[in-house]
N, C-alpha and C positions, 0 to 999 in steps of 0.2 A: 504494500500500500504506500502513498504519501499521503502527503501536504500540500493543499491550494496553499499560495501567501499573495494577498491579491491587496492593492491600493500601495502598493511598494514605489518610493522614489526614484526617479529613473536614475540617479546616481546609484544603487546600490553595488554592492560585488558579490561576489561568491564568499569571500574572507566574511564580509560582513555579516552575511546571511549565517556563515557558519559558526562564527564567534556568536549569536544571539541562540542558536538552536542547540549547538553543543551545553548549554546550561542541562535542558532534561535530558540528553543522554548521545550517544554517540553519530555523527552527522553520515549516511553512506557515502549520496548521495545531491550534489543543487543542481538543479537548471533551471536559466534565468532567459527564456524566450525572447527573440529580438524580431524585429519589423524588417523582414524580407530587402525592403526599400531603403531603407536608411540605414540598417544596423543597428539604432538606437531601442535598448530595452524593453518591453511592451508593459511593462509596470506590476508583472507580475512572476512568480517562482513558483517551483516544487522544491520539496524537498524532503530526502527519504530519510529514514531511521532506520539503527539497527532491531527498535521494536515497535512493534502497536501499540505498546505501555509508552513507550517512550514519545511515540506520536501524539498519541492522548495527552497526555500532559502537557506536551509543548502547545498543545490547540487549545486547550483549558486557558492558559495560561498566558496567548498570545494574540487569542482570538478579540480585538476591539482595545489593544491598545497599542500607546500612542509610540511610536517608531519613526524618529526622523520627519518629525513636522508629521506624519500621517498617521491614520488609525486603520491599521491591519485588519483585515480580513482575513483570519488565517481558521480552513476545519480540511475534511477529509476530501481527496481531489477525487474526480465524479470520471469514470474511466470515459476514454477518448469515446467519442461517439463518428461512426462512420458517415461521413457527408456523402448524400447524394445528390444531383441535382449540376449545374454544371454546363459546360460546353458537351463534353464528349457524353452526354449521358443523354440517350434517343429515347423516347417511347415506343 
């Protein structure tokens, strides 16, 4: 499983992300998504744990506070969903 961490500064780092998640428990895993187009951050992360306990806590804990001027959005990430719909996609 992860972490959504959504409303994130587009400054953020990976360093950053993992110095604040390492407090409940050991960080695997961040990815920090960026704009196809610019490069520039898209304002949001994952981020995995070595447990579900550990995840838990961190969302507890993280969820609606304040973090570099913003107030995180952080709970359980909502598995990818398949787009359809599209250029190449005929009926």
């Amino acid at each position: 499983m992860s972490i959504y961490v959504g409303n994130l500064s587009y400054e953020v780092s990976q360093e950053d992300l993992s110095e604040v998640f390492n407090e409940y428990g050991t960080v695997k895993r961040i990815h920090i998504p960026s704009d196809r187009e610019t490069g520039r951050p898209r304002g949001f992360a994952f981020v995995e744990m070595e447990s579900e306990a550990n995840e838990d806590k961190a969302i507890e804990a993280l969820d609606g506070a304040e973090w570099m001027d913003r107030q995180l959005k952080v709970n359980k990430a909502k598995p990818r969903e398949n787009r359809s719909g599209g250029r190449n996609n005929r009926f």
